[in-house]
TORKOL-4160 file (C-alpha; in steps of 0.2 Angstrom, whole numbers, padded with zeros to 4 digits, m for minus):
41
<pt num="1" X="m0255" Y="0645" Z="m0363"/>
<pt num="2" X="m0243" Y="0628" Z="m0368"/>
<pt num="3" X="m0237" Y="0620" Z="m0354"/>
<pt num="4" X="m0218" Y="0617" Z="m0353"/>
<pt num="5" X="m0211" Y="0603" Z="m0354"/>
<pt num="6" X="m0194" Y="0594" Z="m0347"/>
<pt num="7" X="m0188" Y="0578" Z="m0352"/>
<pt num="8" X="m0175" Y="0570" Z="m0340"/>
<pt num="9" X="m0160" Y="0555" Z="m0340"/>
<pt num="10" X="m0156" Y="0563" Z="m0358"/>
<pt num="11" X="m0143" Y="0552" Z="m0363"/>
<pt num="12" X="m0138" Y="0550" Z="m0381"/>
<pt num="13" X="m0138" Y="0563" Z="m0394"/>
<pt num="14" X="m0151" Y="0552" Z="m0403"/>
<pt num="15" X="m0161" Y="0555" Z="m0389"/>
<pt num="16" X="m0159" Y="0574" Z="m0386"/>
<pt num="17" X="m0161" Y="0575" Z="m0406"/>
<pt num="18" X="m0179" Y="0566" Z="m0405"/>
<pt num="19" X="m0184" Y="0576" Z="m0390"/>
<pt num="20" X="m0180" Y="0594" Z="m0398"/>
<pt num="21" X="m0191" Y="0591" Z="m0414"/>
<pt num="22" X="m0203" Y="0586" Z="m0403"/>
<pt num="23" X="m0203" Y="0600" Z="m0395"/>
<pt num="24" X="m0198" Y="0597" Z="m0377"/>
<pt num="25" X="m0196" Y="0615" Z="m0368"/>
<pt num="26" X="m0181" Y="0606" Z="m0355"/>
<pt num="27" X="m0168" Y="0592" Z="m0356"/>
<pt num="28" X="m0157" Y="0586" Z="m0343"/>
<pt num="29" X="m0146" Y="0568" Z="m0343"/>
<pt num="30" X="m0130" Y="0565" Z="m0344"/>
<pt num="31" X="m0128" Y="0571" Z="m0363"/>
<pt num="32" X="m0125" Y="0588" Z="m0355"/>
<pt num="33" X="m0115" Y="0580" Z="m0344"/>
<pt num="34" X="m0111" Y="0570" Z="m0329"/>
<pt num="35" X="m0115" Y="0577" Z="m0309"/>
<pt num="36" X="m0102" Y="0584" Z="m0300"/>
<pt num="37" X="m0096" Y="0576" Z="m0282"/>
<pt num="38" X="m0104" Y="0583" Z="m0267"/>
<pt num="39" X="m0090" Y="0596" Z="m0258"/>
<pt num="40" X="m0090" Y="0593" Z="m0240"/>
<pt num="41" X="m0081" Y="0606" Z="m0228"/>
């Protein structure tokens, strides 16, 4: 079984070009873009 792997605070495509070859399963950062404000009702 491999175990998955996720790589956070992903922020330069440099970065997210690294992590790919190296095989990481999950990326999250701000490369894939920025958090949304918090809705309030």
């Amino acid at each position: 079984k491999k175990i998955k792997v996720l790589a956070e605070m992903v922020e330069k495509e440099e970065e997210y070009k690294v992590l790919k070859e190296l095989g990481v399963d999950y990326l999250q950062g701000y490369f894939f873009g920025r958090p949304s404000p918090t809705l309030l009702n």
